[in-house]
N, C-alpha and C positions, 0 to 999 in steps of 0.2 A: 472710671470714676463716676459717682453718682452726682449729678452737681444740681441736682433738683433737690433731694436730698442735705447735703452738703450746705446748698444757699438758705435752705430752711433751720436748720443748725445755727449756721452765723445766725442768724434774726432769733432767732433761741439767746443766745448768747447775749447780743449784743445790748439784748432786753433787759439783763440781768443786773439787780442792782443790792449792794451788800444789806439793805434792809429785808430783804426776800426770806423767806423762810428757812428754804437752803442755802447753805451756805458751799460754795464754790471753792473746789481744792482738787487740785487736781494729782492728788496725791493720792486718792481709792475714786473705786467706780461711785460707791456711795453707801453711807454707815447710815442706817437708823439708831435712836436710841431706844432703849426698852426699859420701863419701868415698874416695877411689881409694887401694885397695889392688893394686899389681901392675896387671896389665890390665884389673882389673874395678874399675866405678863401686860402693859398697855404699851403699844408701839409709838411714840411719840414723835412727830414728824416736826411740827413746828417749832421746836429747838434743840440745839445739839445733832444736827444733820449736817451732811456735808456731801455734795456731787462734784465729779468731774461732768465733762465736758459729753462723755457719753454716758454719764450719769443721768444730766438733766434730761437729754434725748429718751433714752431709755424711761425715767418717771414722769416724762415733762404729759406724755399720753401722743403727742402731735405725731406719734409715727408710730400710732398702733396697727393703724389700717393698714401700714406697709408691712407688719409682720415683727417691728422690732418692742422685744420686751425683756423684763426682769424675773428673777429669781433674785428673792429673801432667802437669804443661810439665818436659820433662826438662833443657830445658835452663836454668832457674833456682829448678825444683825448687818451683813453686808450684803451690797445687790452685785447679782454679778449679769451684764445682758446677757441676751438670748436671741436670737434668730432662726427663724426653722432648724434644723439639728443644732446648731453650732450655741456656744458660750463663748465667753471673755473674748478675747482677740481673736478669735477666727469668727463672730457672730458680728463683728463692728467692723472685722475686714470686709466680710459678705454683704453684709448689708450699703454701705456705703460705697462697695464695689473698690476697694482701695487694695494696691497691695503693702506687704510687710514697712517698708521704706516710708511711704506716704502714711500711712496708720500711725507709727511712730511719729512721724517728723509732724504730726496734727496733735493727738492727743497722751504721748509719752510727760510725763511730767519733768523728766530732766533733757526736753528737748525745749525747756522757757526759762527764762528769767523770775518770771512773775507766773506764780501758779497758784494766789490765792486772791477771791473779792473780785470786784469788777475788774480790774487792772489784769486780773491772768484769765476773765471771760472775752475781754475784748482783743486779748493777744492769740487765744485760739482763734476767736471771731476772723480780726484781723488775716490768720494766715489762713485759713481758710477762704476767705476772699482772694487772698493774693493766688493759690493752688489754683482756683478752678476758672480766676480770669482769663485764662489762654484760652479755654474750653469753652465756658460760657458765653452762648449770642450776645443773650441781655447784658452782660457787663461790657460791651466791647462799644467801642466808639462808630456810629454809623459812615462809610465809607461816602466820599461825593463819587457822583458818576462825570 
């Protein structure tokens, strides 16, 4: 499990506030809309969008250097990630070093309650922090000697 990675996500997250330009669903990886003006298609981001959780990751840019990215289906305007070979769910297994179970139980949408707006960015957030505190130094309470 990547929890460098992962910790970085939460604070992605936890930033997120339902006036944002995207809108948070954790229902697709993430829709553009497209609007034809004249002969040209104009990709419209600042409304009518909508990311999940490795949606934001994936467009947010903060984890380009690590290799994680998007592909645009132009023709329903959907992003699907990407990580050196891999797409969809084996590109966000890889990348965040997670297996099948843990991928799931983080950003499945019918693994929440609340999957839409700040309420279903902070319930990812949330379990996310809870997943990688056993692992993570920084989260853990310093021991007395």
């Amino acid at each position: 499990m990547n929890c460098e990675r992962l910790k970085r996500l939460a604070v992605l997250l936890e930033g997120y506030r339902d006036s944002d330009e995207t809108r948070f669903d954790l229902q697709i990886w993430g829709k553009f809309k497209s609007q034809r003006a004249g002969f040209l298609w104009l990709n419209q981001r600042p409304c009518n969008t909508a990311a999940c959780a490795v949606g934001f990751a994936c467009s947010s840019g903060i984890f380009a250097e690590d290799g994680l990215s998007y592909e645009l289906d132009k023709t329903n305007m959907e992003l699907t990630p990407l990580f050196r070979d891999l797409e969809g769910w084996g590109a966000v297994k890889s990348f965040f070093d997670l297996d099948q179970v843990q991928a799931v139980r983080l950003f499945a949408e019918h693994s929440y309650e609340s999957t839409e707006g700040e309420a279903g960015a902070r319930a990812v957030a949330e379990r996310i922090r809870k997943m990688i505190a056993p692992l993570d130094g920084s989260t853990q309470k310093p021991q007395k000697l």
